[in-house]
C-alpha positions in Angstrom: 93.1 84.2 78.8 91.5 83.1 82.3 90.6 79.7 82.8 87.9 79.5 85.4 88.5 77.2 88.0 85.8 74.9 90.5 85.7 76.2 93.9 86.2 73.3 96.1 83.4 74.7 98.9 80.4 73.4 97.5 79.6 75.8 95.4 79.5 76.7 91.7 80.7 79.9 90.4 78.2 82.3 88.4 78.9 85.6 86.6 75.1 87.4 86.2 75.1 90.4 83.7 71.7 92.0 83.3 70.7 95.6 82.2 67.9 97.1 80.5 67.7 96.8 76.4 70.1 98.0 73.7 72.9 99.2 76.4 74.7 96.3 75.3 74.7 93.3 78.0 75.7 91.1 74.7 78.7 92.9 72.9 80.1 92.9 76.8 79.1 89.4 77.7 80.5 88.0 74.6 83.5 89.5 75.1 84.0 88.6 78.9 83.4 84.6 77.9 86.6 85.1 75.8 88.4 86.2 78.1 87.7 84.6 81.0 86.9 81.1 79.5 83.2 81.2 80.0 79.9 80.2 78.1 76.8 81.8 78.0 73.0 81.4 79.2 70.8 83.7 77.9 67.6 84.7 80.4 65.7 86.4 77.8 62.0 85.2 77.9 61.7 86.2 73.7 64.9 84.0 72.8 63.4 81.2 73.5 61.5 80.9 70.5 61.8 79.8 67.2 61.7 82.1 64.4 61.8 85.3 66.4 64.9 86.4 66.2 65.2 90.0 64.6 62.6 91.4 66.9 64.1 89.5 69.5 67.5 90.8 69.4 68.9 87.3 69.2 72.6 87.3 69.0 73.8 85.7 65.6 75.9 82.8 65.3 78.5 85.6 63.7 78.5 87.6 66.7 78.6 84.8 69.1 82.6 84.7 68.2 82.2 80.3 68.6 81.5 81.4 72.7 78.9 78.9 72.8 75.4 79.7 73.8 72.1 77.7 75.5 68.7 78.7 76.1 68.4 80.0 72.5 65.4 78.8 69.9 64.5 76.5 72.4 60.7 76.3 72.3 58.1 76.9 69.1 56.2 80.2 69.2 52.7 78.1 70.1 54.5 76.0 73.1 54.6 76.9 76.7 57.5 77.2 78.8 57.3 78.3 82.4 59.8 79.6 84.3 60.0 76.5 86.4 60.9 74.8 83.0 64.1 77.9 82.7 65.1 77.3 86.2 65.6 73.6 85.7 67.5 73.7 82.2 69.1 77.0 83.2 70.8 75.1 86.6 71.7 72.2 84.6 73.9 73.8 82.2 75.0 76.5 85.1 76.3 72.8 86.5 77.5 71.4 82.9 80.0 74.6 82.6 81.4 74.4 85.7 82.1 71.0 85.3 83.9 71.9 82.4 86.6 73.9 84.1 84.4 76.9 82.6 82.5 79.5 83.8 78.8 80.1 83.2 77.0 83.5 82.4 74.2 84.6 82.6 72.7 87.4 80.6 69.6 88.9 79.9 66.8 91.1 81.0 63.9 89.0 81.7 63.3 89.6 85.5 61.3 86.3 86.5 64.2 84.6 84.7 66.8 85.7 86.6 64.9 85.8 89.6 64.5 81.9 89.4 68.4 81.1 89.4 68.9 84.0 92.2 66.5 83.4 94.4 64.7 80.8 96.3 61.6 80.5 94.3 59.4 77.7 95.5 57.7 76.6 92.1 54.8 74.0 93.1 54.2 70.7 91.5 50.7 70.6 91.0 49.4 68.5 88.0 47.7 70.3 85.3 44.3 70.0 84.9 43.6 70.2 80.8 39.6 70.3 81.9 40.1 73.7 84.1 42.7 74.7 81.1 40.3 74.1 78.3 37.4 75.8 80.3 39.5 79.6 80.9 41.1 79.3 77.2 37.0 79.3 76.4 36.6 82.1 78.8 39.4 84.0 77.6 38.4 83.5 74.1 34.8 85.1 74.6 35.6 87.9 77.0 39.3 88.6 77.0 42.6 88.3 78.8 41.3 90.8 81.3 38.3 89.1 82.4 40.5 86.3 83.8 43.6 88.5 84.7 40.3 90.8 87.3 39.5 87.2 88.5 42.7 86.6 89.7 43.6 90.0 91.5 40.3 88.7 93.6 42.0 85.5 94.4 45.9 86.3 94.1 46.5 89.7 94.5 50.3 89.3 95.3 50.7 86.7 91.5 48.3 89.3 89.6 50.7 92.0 90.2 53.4 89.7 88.6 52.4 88.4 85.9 51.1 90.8 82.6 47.6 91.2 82.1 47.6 89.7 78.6 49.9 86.9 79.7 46.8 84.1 79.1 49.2 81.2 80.1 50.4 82.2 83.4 47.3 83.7 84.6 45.6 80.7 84.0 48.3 78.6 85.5 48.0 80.6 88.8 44.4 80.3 89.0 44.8 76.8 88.4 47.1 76.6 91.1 44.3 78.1 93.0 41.2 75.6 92.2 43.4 72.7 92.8 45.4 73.5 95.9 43.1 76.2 97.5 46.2 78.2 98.3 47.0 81.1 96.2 50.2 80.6 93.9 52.1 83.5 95.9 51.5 81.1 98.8 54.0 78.8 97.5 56.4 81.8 96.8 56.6 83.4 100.5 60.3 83.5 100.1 59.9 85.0 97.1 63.1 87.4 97.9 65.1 85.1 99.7 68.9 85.0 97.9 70.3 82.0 97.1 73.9 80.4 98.5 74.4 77.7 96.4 76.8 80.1 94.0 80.4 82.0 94.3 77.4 84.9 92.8 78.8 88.1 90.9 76.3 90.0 89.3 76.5 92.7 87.6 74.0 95.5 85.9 74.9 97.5 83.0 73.8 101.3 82.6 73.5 104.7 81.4 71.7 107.5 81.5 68.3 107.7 80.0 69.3 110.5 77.5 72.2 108.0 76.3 69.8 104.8 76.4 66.8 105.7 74.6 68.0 107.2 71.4 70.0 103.6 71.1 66.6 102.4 71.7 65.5 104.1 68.7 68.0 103.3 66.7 68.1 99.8 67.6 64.4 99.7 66.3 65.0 101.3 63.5 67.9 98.8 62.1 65.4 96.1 63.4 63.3 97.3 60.6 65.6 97.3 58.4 66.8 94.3 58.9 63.2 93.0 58.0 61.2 92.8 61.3 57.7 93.6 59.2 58.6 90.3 56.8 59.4 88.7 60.5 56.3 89.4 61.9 53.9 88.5 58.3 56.1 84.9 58.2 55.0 84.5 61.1 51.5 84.9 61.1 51.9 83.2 57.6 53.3 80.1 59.6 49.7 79.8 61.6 51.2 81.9 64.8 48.3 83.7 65.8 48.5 87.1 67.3 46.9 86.0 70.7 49.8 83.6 71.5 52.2 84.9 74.7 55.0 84.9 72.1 53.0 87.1 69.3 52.2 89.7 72.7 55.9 90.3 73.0 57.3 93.5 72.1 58.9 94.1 68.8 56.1 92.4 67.4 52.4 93.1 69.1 52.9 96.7 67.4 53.4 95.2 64.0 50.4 93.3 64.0 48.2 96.0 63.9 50.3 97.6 60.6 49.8 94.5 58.9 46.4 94.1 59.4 45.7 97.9 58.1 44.9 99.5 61.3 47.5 101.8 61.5 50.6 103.2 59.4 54.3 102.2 59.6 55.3 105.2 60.9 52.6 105.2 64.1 53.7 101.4 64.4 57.3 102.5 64.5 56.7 104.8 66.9 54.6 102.8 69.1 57.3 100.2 69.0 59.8 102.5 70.1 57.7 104.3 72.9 56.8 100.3 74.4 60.5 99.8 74.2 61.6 102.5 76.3 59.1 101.7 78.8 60.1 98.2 79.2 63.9 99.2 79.4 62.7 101.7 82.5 60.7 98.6 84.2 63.5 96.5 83.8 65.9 99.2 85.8 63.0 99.5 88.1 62.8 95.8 88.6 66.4 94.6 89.0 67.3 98.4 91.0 65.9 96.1 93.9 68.5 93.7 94.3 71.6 95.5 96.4 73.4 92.7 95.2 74.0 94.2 91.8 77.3 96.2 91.5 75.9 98.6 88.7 78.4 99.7 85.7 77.9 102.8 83.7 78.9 102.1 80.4 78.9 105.2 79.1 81.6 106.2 81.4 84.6 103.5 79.7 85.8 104.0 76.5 85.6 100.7 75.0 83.9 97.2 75.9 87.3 96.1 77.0 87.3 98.2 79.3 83.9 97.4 80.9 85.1 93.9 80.8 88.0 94.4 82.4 86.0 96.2 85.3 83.9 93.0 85.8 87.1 90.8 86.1 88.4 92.5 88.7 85.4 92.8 90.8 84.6 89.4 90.1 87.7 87.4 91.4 86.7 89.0 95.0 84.2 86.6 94.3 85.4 83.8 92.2 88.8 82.4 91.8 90.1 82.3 88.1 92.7 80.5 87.5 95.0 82.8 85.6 
C-alpha cells in the first residue's frame, strides 16, 4: 500500500485518468486508489444527477470497494450546474484529499470538466438576469434549441462551437453573458488552453483500438438494458423529468424517449443508442488527443488491470512523491 504524501512546494498532487467510454477508466481507477491510498472525483457531466444511474454508468457502492467517491448524485435531473459550479467543488475536495495525507483522482470523460481543473479557465461572474432567462426559455420553447444555438454562432462563434446545440442552458448562459457584458463569453476564456501549475499533474488516458472498443460499447449497452435502462428512462419521465431537460438530452437516454413514446422500436432505439455511443467515445479521443500532456496507455496491451495500474504508479512518482 502507498500512502500519498503532501509535497511541501506549494503544490497539491493530482492523478487525472480520462479515456473514452466502456474501456474501463473505473475498474482501473478503483483499483489504483487502493493501492496508492487515494480517493476519487468523478468528472462525468451525467453522474451528477439523481436517478440516472444505469444509463449513466454510475459506479455502484459495491464496486466502489469503500474507496470513497464525490461529485456523484449531486444535483436533481431539473437543476443546473455549470461547470464553474464543478470547478469550485471539484478544487475543494482535490484540496480536502490532500489534506488528508491522500491522494485525489480524477476520472471521467466529460472534456469541459476536466478542462476546468487543468486549465486556466476564466469563468466570469456576471449576475443572472431571470428576465433575459425567462424571455430565451420562451424563445426556445416556440422555435427550438436551434433558433437560439444560430443566434449565438452570430454573436460567439468561438462558445457556439463548444457548447451542443441542444444544450438550452449553456447557450443561454453565453448569450446572456453577451447582453449584459457586451463581450462575448469566449472573451473571458482567451486563455482557454493555458495549463495550470498549481498541481504535482499526472494524467493519464486510457485506450484501445477502435475494433476492441466498440464491440465493448455494444455490449455495455446491451447489459445497460438489461439491467433496466427502459424502466430508468419511464421512472423518470414518470417523476415529472421532461425530455427537454439538458439531463433527459444525455445519451443513454434521449434514444429511449422516442421508444417509449411509440415512435420507434426497441431494436432501432438500441441501435441508435449504440451508434450515438461510439461517436461520443471517438469525440472524446478527439477532444482530449489535444493535450500532449496525457501519457496514453493501451489497455488492451496488459494482461490484467493490475497491471495497467502498476504502469501508472511508476510513471506517476516522476511526478508525485508517495510515500511508500
Amino acid at each position: 500500500m502507498y500512502k500519498g504524501m503532501i509535497i511541501m512546494d506549494g503544490k497539491e498532487n493530482l492523478i487525472v485518468i480520462v479515456g473514452p467510454t466502456a474501456v474501463g477508466k473505473t475498474a482501473v481507477s478503483i483499483d489504483l486508489a487502493q493501492k496508492i491510498n487515494g480517493e476519487i472525483i468523478s468528472a462525468d457531466s451525467m453522474q451528477i444527477y439523481k436517478y440516472m444511474d444505469i444509463g449513466t454508468a454510475k459506479v455502484s457502492k459495491e464496486e466502489m470497494e469503500n474507496i470513497p467517491h464525490y461529485m456523484l448524485d449531486i444535483v436533481y435531473p431539473d437543476e443546473d450546474f455549470t461547470v464553474a459550479e464543478y470547478k469550485e467543488k471539484a478544487e475543494y475536495y482535490i484540496h480536502k484529499i490532500n489534506m488528508s495525507g491522500k491522494i485525489p483522482i480524477i476520472v471521467g470523460g466529460s472534456g469541459l470538466y476536466l478542462n476546468s481543473i487543468v486549465y486556466e479557465l476564466k469563468f466570469t461572474r456576471v449576475e443572472t438576469n431571470e428576465e433575459f432567462r425567462k424571455k430565451y426559455n420562451q424563445i426556445a420553447d416556440t422555435y427550438g434549441n436551434q433558433y437560439i444555438y444560430d443566434e449565438l454562432c452570430k454573436v460567439d462563434p468561438l462558445s457556439a462551437q463548444r457548447i451542443n446545440p441542444n444544450d438550452r442552458k449553456r447557450i443561454i448562459r453565453a448569450l446572456e453573458i453577451f447582453h449584459e457584458t457586451g463581450k462575448p463569453m469566449s472573451y473571458y476564456n482567451k486563455d482557454f488552453r493555458k495549463e495550470v501549475d498549481k498541481y504535482n499533474l499526472a494524467m493519464f488516458g486510457l485506450t484501445m483500438d477502435r475494433r476492441k472498443l466498440y464491440p465493448r460499447i455494444n455490449k455495455r449497452v446491451d447489459e445497460m438494458i438489461e439491467k433496466g435502462l427502459i424502466e430508468e428512462v419511464q421512472k423518470l419521465l414518470d417523476m415529472g423529468y421532461t425530455k427537454d431537460l439538458v439531463s433527459m438530452q444525455g445519451i443513454g437516454y434521449k434514444e429511449i424517449i422516442p421508444y417509449l413514446e411509440g415512435k420507434i422500436e426497441l431494436d432501432k432505439a438500441i441501435e441508435i443508442l449504440k451508434r450515438n455511443t461510439r461517436r461520443f467515445a471517438k469525440r472524446q479521443l478527439t477532444w482530449f488527443r489535444r493535450d500532449n500532456r496525457i501519457e496514453w496507455i493501451d489497455v488492451s496491451q496488459f494482461d490484467s488491470i493490475d497491471e495497467v495500474t502498476e504502469f501508472i504508479i511508476n510513471s506517476a512518482k516522476k511526478i508525485i512523491k508517495l510515500d511508500i
